[in-house]
C-alpha positions in Angstrom: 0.0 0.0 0.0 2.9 1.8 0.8 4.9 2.2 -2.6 1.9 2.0 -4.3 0.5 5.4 -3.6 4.3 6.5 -4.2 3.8 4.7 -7.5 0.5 6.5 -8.0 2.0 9.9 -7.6 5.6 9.2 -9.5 3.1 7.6 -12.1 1.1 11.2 -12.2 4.3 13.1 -12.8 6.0 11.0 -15.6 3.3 10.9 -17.7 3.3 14.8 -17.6 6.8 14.7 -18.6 6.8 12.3 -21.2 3.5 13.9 -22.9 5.3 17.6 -23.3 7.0 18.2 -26.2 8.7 20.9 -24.5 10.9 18.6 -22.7 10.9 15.6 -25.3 12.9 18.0 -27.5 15.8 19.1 -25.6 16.1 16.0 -24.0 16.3 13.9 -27.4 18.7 16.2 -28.9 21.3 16.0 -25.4 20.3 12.0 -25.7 21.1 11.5 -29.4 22.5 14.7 -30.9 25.2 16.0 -28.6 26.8 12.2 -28.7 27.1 12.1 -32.1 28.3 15.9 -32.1 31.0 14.7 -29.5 32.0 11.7 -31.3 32.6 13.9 -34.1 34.7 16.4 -32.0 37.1 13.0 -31.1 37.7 12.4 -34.8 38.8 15.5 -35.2 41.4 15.7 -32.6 42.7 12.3 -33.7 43.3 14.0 -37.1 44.7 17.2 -35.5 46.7 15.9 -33.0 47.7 12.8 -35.2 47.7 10.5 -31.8 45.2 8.2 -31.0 46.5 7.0 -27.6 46.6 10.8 -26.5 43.0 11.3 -27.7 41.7 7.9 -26.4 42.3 9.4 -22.5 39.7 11.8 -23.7 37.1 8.9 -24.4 35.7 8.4 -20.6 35.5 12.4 -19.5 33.4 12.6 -23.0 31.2 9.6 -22.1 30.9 11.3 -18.8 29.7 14.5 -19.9 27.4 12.5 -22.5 25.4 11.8 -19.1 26.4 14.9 -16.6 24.8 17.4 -19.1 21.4 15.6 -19.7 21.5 15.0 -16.0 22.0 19.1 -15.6 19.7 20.0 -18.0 17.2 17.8 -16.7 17.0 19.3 -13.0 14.2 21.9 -14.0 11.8 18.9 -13.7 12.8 18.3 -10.5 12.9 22.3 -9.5 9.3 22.5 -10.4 8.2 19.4 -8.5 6.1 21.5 -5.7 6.5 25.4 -6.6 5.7 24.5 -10.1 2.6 23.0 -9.1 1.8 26.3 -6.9 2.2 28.6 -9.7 -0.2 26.2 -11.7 -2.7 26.8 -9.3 -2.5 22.8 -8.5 -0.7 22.0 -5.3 -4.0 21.7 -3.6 -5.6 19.1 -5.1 -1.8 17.3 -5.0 -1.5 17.8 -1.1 -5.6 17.2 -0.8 -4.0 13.4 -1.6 -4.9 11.1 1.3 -1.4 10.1 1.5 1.3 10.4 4.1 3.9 13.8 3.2 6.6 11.3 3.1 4.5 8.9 0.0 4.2 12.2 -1.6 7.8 13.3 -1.3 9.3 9.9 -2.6 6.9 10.1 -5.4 7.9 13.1 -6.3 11.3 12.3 -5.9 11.3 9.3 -8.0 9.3 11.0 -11.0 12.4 13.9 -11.1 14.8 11.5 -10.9 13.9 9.2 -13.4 13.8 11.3 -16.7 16.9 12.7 -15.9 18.8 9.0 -15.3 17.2 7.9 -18.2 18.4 10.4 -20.3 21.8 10.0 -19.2 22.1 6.0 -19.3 20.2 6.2 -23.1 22.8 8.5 -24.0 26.2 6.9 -22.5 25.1 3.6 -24.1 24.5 5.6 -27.6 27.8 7.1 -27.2 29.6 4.2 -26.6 27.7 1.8 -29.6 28.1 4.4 -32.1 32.1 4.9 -31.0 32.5 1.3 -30.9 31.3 1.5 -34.4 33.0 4.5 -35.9 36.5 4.4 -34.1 37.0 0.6 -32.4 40.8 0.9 -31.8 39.8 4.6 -30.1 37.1 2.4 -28.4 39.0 0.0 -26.9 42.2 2.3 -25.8 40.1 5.0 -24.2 37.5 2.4 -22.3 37.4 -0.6 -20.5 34.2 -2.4 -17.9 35.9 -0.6 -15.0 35.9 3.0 -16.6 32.7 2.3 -17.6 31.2 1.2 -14.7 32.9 3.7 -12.3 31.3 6.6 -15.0 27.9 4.7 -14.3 27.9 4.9 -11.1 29.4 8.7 -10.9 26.9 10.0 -13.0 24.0 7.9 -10.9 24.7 9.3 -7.9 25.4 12.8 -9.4 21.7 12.5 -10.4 20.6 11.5 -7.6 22.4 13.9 -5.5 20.7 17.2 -7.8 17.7 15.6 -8.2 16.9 15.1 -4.1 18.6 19.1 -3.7 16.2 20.4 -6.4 13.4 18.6 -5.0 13.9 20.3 -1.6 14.5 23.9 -3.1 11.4 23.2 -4.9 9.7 22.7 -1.5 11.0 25.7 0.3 10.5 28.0 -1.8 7.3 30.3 -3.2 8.1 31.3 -7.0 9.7 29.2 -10.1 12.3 32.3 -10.5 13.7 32.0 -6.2 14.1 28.2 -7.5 15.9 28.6 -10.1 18.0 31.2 -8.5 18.5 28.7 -5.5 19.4 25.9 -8.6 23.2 27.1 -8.4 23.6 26.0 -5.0 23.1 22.3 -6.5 24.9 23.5 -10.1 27.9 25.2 -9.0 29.4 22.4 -6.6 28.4 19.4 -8.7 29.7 21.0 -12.1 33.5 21.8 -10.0 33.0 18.2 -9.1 32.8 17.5 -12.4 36.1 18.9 -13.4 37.7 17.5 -10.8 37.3 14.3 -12.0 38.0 15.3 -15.8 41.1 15.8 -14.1 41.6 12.9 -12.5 40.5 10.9 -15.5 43.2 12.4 -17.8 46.0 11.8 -15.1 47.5 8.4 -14.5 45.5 5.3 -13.2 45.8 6.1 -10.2 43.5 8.8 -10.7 40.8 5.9 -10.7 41.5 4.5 -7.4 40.5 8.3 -6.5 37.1 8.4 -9.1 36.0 4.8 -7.2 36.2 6.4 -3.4 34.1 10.0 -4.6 30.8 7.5 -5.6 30.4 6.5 -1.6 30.7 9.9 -0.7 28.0 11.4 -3.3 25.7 8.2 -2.3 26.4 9.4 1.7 25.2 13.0 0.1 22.5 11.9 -2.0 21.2 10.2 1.9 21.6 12.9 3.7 19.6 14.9 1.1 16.5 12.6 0.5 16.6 12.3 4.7 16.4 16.0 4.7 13.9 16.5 2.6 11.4 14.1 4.0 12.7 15.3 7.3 11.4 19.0 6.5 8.5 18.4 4.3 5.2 19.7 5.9 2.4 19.6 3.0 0.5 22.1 5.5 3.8 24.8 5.5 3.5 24.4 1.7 0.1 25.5 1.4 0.5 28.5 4.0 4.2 29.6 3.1 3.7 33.2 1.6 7.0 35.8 0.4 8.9 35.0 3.5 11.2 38.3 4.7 14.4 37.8 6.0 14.2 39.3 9.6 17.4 39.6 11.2 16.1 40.5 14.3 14.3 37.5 14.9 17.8 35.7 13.9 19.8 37.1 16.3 17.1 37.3 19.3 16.5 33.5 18.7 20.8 33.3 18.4 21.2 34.9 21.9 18.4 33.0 23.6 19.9 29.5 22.5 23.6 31.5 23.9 23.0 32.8 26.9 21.2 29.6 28.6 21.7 26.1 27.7 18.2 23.7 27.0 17.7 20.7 25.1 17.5 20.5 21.3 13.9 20.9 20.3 13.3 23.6 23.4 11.1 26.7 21.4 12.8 30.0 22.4 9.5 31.6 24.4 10.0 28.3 26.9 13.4 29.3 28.0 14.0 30.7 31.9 15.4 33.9 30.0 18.6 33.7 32.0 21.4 35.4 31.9 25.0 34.0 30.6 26.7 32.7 33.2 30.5 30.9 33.1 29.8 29.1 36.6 26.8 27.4 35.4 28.2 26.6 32.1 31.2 25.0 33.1 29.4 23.2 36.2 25.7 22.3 34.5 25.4 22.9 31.0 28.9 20.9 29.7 28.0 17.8 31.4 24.5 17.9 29.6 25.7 19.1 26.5 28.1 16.3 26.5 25.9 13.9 26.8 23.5 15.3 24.4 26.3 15.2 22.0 27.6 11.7 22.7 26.1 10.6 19.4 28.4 13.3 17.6 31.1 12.8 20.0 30.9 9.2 18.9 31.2 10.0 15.3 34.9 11.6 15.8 36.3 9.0 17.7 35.2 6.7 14.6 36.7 9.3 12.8 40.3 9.4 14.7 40.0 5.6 14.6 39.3 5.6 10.8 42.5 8.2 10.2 44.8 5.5 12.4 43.7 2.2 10.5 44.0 4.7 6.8 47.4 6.2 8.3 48.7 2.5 9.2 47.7 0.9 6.1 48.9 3.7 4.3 52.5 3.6 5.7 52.4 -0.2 4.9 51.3 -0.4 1.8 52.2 3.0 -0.3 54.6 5.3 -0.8 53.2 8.9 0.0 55.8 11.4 -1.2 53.9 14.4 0.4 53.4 12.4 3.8 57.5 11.3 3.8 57.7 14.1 4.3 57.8 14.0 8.1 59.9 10.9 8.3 62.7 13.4 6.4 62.4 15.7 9.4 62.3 13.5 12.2 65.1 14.2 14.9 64.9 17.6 13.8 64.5 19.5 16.4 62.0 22.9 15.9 63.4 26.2 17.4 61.2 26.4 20.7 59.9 30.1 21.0 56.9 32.0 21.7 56.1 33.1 18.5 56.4 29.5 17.0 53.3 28.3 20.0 51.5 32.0 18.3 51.7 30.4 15.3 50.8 26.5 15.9 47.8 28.4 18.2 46.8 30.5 14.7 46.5 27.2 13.0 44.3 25.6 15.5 41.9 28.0 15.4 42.0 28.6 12.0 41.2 24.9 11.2 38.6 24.5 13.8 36.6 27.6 12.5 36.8 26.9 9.0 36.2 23.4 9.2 32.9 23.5 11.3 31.3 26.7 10.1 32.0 25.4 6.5 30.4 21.6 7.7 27.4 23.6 7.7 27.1 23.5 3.7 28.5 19.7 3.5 26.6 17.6 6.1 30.0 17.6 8.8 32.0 16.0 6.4 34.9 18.4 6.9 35.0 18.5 10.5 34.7 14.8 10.0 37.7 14.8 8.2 40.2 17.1 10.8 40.6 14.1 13.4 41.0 11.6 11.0 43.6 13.4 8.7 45.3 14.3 12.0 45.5 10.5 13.3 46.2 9.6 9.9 49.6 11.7 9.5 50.3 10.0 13.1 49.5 6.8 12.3 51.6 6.8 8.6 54.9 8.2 10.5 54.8 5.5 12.8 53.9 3.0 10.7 56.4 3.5 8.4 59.0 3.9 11.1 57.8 0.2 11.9 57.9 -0.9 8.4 61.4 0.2 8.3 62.6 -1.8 11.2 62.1 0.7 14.1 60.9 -1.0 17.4 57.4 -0.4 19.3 59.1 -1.1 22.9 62.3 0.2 22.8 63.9 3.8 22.4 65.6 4.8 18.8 65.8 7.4 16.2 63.7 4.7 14.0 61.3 3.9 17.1 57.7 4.5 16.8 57.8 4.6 20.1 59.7 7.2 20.4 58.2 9.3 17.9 55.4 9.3 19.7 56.7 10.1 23.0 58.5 13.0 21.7 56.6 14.5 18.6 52.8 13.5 19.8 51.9 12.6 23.3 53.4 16.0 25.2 51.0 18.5 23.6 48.8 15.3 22.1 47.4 14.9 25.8 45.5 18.3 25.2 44.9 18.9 21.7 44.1 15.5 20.3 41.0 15.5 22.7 40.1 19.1 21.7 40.6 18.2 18.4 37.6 15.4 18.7 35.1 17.5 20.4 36.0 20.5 18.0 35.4 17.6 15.0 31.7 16.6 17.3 30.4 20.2 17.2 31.1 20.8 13.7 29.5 17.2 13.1 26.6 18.2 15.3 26.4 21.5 13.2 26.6 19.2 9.9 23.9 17.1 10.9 21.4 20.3 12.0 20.0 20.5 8.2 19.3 17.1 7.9 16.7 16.0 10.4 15.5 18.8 13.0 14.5 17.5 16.5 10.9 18.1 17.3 9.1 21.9 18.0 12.6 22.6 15.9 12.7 24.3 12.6 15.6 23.9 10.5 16.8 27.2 11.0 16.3 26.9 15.2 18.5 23.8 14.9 21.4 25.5 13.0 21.0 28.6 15.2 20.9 26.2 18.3 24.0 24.4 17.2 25.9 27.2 16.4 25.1 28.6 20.0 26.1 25.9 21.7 29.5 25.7 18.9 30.3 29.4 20.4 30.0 28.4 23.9 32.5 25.5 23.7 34.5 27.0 21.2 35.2 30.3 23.6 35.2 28.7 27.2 36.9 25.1 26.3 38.3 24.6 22.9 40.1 28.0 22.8 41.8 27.7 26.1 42.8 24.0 24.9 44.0 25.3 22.2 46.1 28.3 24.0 47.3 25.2 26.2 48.2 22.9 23.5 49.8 25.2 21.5 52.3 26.6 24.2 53.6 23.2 25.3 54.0 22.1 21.9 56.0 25.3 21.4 58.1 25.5 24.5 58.4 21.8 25.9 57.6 19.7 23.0 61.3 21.0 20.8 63.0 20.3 24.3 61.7 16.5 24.7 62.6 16.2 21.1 65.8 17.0 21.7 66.4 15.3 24.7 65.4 12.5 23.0 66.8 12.5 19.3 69.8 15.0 20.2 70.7 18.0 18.6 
């Protein structure tokens, strides 16, 4: 009963779209045309550049754009999905459905997402028939199942990933020209993406290992997305939502209300004590609360620090990083101790733990994700290759493991890694506000409550860890180092 109202509605949309001529035409000509126009483009540059092999590295970023542009074209389907219908003067009768919000989101979900895949797949398999055809020995040098399969599944999730952020601009917003103005959001990143891995595909092969690890994070986007959606789709906010003005006032009351008193996600504004800030009760009632509230968060970034060690070991065992050797040529090298160079390692700190969780905001966490596990990576690579070379886990040596940690990791270590985590859990907790707001919480109330609570830490606990951190590693930390490794 379930899918088969989502059916009913995906059903309702599809045969709108494949009934108007208006989007049968442009999508025929990217399906058909724009292969064919491509294919042509590659014979060409054989001809000009008189080097088939050069050309042939071409072959998979053409197939790939074959599908991406379809797939770009095609997300005004998915941008009118709800204010579309509202400008129609239909959204009523559509919402009027008795079906839950959640059937009608995944219905309308599935009806923008499937023109746009279809395009795309109907296109890379034209592509690739016709230049089998046409230019076989460019065929077989420039593709193989792998490339293939890892375009396949690129372009999939690609699709997926603007179809579900269309589909929830389309919801939010009151007019077909916000939406499309709101469409770069989803554009812009996706189409840099795209280049990225154009670049990647004309490097070495190597450059493939790379292409096959970006498809698990776009399908971790493309969840987070659809979960966000359905987490903030209210058919009854739809029909009421009028020109919405931007009231900063409101912003900034609602900010300082969440800042100056500490209550439990979900906790509306007018059912606060209204006290005032104070650094006694934070330190003595709220952290122990807001730890706990966070220990789902906090969890994430030891997975994360956990993740970086196993990466970093395997790493060190297995590959040779030049830009990670680095730190193995510079070991025993001991760092001039000073107050300027604990100013500077204190600069970075905070410079990492701001960018990294106000920018989490716009990428689900991932980046403050990714500060504790790069961090316990590097560790984990030094030592490991240390090891790999022969150096001893129990014993004191200039090729110890051991050793390195004892005098390049565990004096300051003690303070920052442990900051570093919580720094990664609040920027994780700030991540995850867009994606599923607690209840009596709007979207916008749980970013504003998680950047309140981010302030807080950041001022009273992170930013003295920091200050702490950072001094030891740049007064007693060269010392040890010395002590240890001479010089």
């Amino acid at each position: 009963m379930y899918w088969t109202s989502v059916r009913t509605i995906a059903q309702r949309e599809l045969n709108e779209t494949i009934t108007d001529w208006r989007i049968l035409t442009p999508t025929f000509i990217l399906t058909f045309i724009l292969p064919l126009v491509l294919i042509a483009g590659t014979q060409i540059a054989v001809d000009f550049i008189d080097t088939a092999g050069t050309v042939a590295k071409l072959v998979p970023f053409v197939m790939m754009l074959v599908g991406f542009i379809p797939t770009s074209f095609s997300i005004i389907t998915a941008l009118e999905a709800f204010v579309g219908e509202r400008e129609r003067n239909s959204l009523e009768s559509l919402l009027a459905m008795p079906i839950s919000d959640a059937q009608l989101y995944l219905g309308k979900l599935l009806s923008s997402l499937f023109p746009p895949l279809f395009s795309a797949f109907m296109g890379m398999c034209f592509f690739t028939v016709i230049l089998r055809i046409t230019a076989p020995d460019l065929f077989m040098m420039g593709l193989n199942f792998r490339y293939a399969t890892i375009i396949l599944l690129l372009i999939t999730t690609k699709a997926v990933v603007m179809v579900a952020g269309a589909v929830i601009i389309s919801s939010h917003t009151t007019s077909i020209r916000a939406a499309n103005l709101l469409a770069s959001f989803v554009l812009l990143p996706t189409t840099a993406l795209v280049q990225v891995e154009g670049i990647l595909m004309l490097g070495n092969s190597g450059g493939w290992d790379v292409l096959q690890l970006i498809v698990p994070f776009l399908i971790v986007v493309a969840i987070a997305l659809i979960r966000t959606g359905m987490g903030s789709f209210n058919r009854e906010e739809i029909l009421s939502r009028e020109h919405e003005e931007l009231s900063w006032r409101n912003i900034v009351m609602t900010f300082m209300t969440f800042l100056r008193e500490y209550q439990p996600a979900g906790t509306q504004p007018d059912q606060y004590k209204g006290l005032t800030f104070s650094p006694h009760r934070f330190y003595r009632y709220e952290i122990p609360n807001l730890l706990r509230e966070y220990r789902i968060p906090i969890l994430v970034a030891v997975i994360a620090a956990v993740s970086g060690v196993v990466a970093g070991g395997y790493i060190g065992q297995h590959y040779n990083v030049p830009v990670l050797s680095f730190y193995l040529e510079n070991i025993g090298t001991t760092p001039e101790p000073g107050f300027f160079f604990s100013l500077y390692i204190f600069g970075n700190n905070i410079r990492v733990s701001l960018l990294s969780n106000i920018l989490s905001l716009f990428v689900f966490g991932i980046f403050a994700f990714l500060v504790p596990a790069v961090a316990f990576a590097q560790i984990s690579f030094v030592a490991s290759m240390l090891s790999q070379r022969g150096g001893s886990w129990f014993g004191f040596a200039a090729d110890s493991p051991l050793q390195f940690l004892t005098a390049y990791v565990l004096p300051h270590g003690i303070v920052e890694l442990p900051i570093a985590i919580l720094g990664a859990a609040m920027g994780i907790r700030i991540g995850a506000s867009l994606l599923s707001p607690p209840t009596g919480f709007t979207v916008g109330q749980n970013v504003l409550w998680a950047f309140a609570q981010y302030c807080k830490v950041w001022l009273f606990i992170l930013l003295p860890g920091f200050l702490i951190g950072s001094l030891i590693e740049g007064l007693i930390t060269p010392h040890i180092i010395s002590a240890l490794y001479g010089g």
